[in-house]
C-alpha positions in Angstrom: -26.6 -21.9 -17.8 -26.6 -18.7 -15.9 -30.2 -16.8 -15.5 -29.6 -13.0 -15.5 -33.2 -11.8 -16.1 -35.0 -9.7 -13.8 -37.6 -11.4 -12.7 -35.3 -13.9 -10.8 -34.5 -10.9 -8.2 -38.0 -9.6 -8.2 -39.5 -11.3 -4.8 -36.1 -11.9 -3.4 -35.1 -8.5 -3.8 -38.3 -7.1 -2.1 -38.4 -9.9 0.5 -34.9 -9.2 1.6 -35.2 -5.9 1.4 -37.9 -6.3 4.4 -35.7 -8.4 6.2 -32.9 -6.4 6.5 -35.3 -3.4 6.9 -36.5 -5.1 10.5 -33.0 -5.7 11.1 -31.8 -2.2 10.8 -35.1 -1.4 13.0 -34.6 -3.7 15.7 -33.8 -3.0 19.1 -32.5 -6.6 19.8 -28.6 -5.3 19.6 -29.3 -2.7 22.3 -31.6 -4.7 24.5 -29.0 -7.2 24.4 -26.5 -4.6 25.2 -28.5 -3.1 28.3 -28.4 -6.3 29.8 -27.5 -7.1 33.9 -26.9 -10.7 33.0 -27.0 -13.3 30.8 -30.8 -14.5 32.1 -31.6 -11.0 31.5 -30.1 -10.5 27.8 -31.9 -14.0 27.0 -35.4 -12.4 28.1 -34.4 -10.3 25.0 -34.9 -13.2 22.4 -38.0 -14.5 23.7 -40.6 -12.9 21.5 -38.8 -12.4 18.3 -37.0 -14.8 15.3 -34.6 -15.6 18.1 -36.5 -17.6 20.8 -35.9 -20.9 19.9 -32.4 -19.5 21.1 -34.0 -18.5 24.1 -35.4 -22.1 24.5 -32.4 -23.7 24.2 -31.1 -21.6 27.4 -34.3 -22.4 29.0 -33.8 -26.5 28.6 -29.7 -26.6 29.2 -29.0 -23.3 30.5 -25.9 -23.8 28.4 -24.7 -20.9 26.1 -23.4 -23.5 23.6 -26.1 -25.3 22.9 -27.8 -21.5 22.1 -24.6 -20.9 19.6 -25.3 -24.7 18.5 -29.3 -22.8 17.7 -27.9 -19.7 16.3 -25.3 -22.2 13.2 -28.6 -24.2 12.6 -31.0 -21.1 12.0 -28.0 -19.8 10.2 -27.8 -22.7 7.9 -31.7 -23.1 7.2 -31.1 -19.4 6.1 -29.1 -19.8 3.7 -30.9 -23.0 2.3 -34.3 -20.6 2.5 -32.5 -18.1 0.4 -31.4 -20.6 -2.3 -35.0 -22.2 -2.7 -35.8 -18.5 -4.1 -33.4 -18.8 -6.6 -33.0 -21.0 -9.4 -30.1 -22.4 -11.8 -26.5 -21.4 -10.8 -27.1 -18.4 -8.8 -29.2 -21.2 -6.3 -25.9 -23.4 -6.6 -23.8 -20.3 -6.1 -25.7 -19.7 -2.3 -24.9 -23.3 -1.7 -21.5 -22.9 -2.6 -21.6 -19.8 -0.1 -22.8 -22.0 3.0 -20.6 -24.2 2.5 -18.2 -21.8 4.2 -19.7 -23.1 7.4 -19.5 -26.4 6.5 -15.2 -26.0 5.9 -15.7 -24.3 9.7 -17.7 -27.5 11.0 -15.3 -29.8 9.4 -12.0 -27.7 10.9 -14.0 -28.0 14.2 -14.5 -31.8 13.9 -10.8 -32.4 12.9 -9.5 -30.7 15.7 -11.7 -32.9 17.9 -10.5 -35.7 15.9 -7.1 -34.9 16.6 -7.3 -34.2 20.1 -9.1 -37.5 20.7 -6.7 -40.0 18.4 -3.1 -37.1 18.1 -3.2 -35.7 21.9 -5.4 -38.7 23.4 -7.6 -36.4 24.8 -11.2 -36.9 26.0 -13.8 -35.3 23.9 -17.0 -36.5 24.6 -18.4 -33.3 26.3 -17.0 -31.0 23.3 -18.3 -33.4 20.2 -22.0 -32.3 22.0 -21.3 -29.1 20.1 -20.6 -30.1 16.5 -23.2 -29.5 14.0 -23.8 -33.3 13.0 -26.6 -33.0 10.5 -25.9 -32.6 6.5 -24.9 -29.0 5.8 -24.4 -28.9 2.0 -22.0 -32.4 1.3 -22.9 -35.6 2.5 -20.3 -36.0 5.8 -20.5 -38.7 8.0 -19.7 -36.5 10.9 -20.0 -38.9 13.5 -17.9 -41.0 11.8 -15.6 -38.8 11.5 -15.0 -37.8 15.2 -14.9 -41.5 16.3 -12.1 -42.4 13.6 -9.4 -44.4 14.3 -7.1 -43.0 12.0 -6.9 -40.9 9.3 -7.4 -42.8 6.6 -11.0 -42.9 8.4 -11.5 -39.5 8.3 -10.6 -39.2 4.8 -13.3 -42.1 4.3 -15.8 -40.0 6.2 -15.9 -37.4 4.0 -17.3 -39.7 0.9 -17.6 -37.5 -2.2 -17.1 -34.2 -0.9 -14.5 -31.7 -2.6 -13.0 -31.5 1.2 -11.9 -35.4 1.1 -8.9 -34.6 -2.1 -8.0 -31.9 0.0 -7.1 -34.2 3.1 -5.6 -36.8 0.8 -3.0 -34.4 0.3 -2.0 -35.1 4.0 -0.9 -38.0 6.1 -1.5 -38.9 9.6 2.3 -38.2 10.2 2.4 -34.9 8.1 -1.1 -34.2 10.9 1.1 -35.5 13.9 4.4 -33.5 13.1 2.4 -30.2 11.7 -0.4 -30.0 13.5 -3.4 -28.9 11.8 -3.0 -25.8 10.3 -1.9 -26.3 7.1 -4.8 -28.3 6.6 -7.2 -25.9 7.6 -5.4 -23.3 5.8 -5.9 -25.7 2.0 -9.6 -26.2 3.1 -10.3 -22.2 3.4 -8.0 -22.2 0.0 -10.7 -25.1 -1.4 -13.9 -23.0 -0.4 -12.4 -19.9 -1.9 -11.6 -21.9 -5.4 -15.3 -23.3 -5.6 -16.4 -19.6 -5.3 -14.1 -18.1 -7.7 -15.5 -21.6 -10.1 -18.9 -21.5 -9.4 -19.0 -17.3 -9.9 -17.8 -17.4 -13.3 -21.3 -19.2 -14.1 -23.3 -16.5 -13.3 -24.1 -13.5 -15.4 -22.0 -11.3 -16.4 -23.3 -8.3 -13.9 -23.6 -11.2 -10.5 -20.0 -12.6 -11.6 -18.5 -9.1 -11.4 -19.9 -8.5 -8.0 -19.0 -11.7 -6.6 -15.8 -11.8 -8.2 -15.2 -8.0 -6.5 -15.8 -8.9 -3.1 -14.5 -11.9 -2.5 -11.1 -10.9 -4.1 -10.9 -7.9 -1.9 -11.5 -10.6 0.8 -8.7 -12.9 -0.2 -6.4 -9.8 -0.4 -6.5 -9.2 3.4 -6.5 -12.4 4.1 -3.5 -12.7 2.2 -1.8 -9.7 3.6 -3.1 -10.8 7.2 -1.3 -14.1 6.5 2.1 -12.5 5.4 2.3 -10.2 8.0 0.9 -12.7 11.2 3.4 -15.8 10.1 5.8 -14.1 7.8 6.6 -11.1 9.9 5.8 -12.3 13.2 6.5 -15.9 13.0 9.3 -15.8 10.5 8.1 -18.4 8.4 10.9 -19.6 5.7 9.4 -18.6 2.2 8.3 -22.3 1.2 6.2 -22.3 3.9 4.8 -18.9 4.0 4.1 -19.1 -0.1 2.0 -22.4 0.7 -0.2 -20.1 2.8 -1.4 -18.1 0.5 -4.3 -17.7 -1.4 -3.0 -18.0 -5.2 -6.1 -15.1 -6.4 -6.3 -11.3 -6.3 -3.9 -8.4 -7.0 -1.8 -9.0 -4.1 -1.0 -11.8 -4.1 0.5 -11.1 -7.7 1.9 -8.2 -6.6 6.0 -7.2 -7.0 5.4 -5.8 -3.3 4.9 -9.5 -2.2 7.5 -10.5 -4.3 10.1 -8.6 -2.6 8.5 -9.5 1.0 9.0 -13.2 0.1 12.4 -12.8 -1.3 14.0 -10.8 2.1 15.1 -12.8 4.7 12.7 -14.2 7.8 14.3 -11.0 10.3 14.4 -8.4 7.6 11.0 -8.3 6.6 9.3 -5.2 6.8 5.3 -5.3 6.5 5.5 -2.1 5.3 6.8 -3.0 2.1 2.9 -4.8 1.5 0.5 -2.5 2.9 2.2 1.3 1.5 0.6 0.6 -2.4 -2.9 -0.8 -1.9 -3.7 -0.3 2.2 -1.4 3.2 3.1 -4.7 3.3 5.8 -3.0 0.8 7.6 0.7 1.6 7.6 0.2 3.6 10.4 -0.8 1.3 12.5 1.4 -1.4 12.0 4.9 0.6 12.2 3.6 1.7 15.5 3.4 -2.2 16.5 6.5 -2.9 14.8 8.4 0.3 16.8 6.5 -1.4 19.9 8.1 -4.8 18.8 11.8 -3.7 18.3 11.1 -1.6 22.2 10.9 -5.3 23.5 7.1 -4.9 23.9 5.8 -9.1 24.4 5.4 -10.3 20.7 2.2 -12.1 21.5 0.2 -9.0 22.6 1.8 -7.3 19.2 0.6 -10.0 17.4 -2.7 -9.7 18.6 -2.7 -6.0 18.2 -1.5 -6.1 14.4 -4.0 -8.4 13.4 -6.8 -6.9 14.7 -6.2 -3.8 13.1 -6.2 -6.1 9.7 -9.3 -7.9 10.8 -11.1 -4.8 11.8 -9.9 -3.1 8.4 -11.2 -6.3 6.3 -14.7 -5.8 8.8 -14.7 -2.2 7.4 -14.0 -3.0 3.8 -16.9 -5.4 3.6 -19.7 -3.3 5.0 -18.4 -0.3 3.1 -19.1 -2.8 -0.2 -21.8 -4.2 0.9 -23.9 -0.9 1.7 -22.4 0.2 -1.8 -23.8 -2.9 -3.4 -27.7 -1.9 -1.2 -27.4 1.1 -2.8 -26.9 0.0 -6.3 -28.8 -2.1 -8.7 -31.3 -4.0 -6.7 -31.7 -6.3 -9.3 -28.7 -8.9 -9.0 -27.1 -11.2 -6.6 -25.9 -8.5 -4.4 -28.4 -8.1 -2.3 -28.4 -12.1 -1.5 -24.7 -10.8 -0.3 -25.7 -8.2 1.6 -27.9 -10.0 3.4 -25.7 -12.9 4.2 -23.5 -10.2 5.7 -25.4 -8.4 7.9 -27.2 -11.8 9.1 -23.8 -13.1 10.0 -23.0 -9.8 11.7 -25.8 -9.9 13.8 -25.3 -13.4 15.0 -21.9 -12.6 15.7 -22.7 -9.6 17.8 -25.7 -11.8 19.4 -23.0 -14.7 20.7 -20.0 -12.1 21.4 -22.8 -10.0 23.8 -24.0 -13.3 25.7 -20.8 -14.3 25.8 -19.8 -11.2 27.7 -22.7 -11.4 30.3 -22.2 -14.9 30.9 -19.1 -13.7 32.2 -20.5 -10.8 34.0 -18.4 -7.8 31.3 -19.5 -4.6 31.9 -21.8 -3.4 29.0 -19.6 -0.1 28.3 -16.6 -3.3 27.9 -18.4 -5.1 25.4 -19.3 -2.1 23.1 -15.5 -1.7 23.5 -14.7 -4.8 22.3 -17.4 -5.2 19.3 -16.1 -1.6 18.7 
């Protein structure tokens, strides 16, 4: 049953609206910003909601183990915010975080795989996988110490992620790589959003539904153009990339994409209809790339300009949704957003003074 009455939004909505009020008032960003070094820019998280952050540095002196801090508030966040709630809109936050926990398992399989695949050593990087229960029950330990991948599979227990993986052998992981894999397990998440939205009210389900479609459209477009464009992928690969929701990828535009060869495609053909912002841009890399410009920088370059478009898209929505009805899930989403962003900025600036960046070269960068 979805609840849709007001009072369900009533403490939430004032109590996040504080929180993201002493956000928007904080001089953390800045202080962290201003920064000669990393010792200094930790000073900055000593007195606030960050200094068990700040501890962390002070014990190891390792900016890891503070990122490994920053996931773990992160998640007890989320879990705070879906003890306000109650009924499906609580099981919708859930099914929110566990976007982290399909970035934790990626993490761990790639450690997997570099341990049993490459027959690397990875005892110093499995220090920095988040092993405690995020939203499934995952024996993560387990997991990473596998001998095969029938015992990953059998680490994941009843989690939605473990069909996903059945899907794949240890020889499809050995010839492939992991990519595909990763790419089904962001395509799982994504399902269990779409699933679990349309049990929320009619007004949260709209908004959700909104967002997270615009989401999977760039995503979408970010794939076609990074391995269908660049890469060349054939069209049976490429297809099995995609994210089968939203308008584009529906759209005749992708249609014709899909149907030209691998060295005739012409990203233009996606973005003119529903991103013209962005066909600007990318001609001028794909001039660049037919000048003989190096197709890796290009590459890097293009998407970028996607992933800094899709950045832009969802603070424009989410300051729309701040300024609309204060009484639905929206705010929840907003939240999440600018928490996220803020972490994000918080590693990205620490990592930059650890390696001694320039503060006028990290506001580029973050820019």
């Amino acid at each position: 049953m979805a609840y849709s009455s007001t009072s369900q939004y009533e403490f939430i909505n004032a109590k996040l609206r504080a929180r993201i009020g002493l956000m928007r008032e904080s001089h953390l960003i800045d202080d962290l910003m201003k920064a000669n070094s990393v010792v200094e820019a930790v000073h900055s998280l000593r007195d606030g909601s960050y200094k068990d952050v700040a501890k962390a540095y002070d014990e190891t002196g390792d900016l890891q183990q503070m990122e490994l801090v920053l996931l773990k508030k992160e998640i007890e966040m989320y879990h705070g915010i879906a003890k306000l709630l109650r009924g499906s809109t609580s099981d919708f936050v859930r099914t929110l975080l566990g976007k982290i926990e399909v970035e934790n398992l990626k993490n761990a399989i790639r450690l997997w795989f570099s341990s049993v695949i490459r027959l690397h050593s990875i005892r110093y990087r499995s220090e920095y996988l988040f092993k405690e229960k995020i939203v499934s029950d995952i024996n993560w330990t387990g997991l990473i110490n596998a001998v095969s991948w029938d015992g990953v599979v059998s680490s994941l227990g009843k989690s939605p992620y473990a069909a996903v993986l059945r899907n794949f052998s240890q020889e499809d992981i050995q010839q492939q790589g992991v990519f595909y894999l990763e790419s089904a397990l962001d395509c799982e998440w994504y399902r269990q959003i779409l699933e679990k939205s349309e049990q929320l009210s009619p007004v949260d389900r709209k908004i959700v539904q909104e967002v997270f479609k615009v989401e999977i459209d760039l995503n979408n477009i970010l794939m076609l153009i990074r391995f269908g464009w660049y890469h060349k992928l054939d069209k049976e690969h490429l297809q099995s990339l995609l994210f089968p929701w939203g308008r584009i990828y529906r759209s005749n535009n992708v249609k014709t994409f899909l149907a030209m060869s691998p060295g005739d495609r012409d990203p233009v053909v996606l973005l003119q209809q529903y991103y013209p912002d962005l066909v600007e841009s990318i001609q001028k890399v794909s001039t660049e790339s037919k000048e003989g410009a190096h197709s890796d920088e290009l590459l890097a370059k293009a998407t970028l300009k996607i992933e800094h478009y899709l950045q832009q898209k969802r603070s424009k929505e989410y300051h729309y949704i701040l300024a609309g009805d204060p009484f639905t899930i929206g705010i929840a989403l907003a939240y999440f957003f600018l928490y996220t962003s803020e972490d994000s900025m918080i590693k990205a600036i620490l990592n930059g003074k650890y390696y001694g960046y320039s503060e006028e070269y990290i506001r580029g960068v973050l820019a």
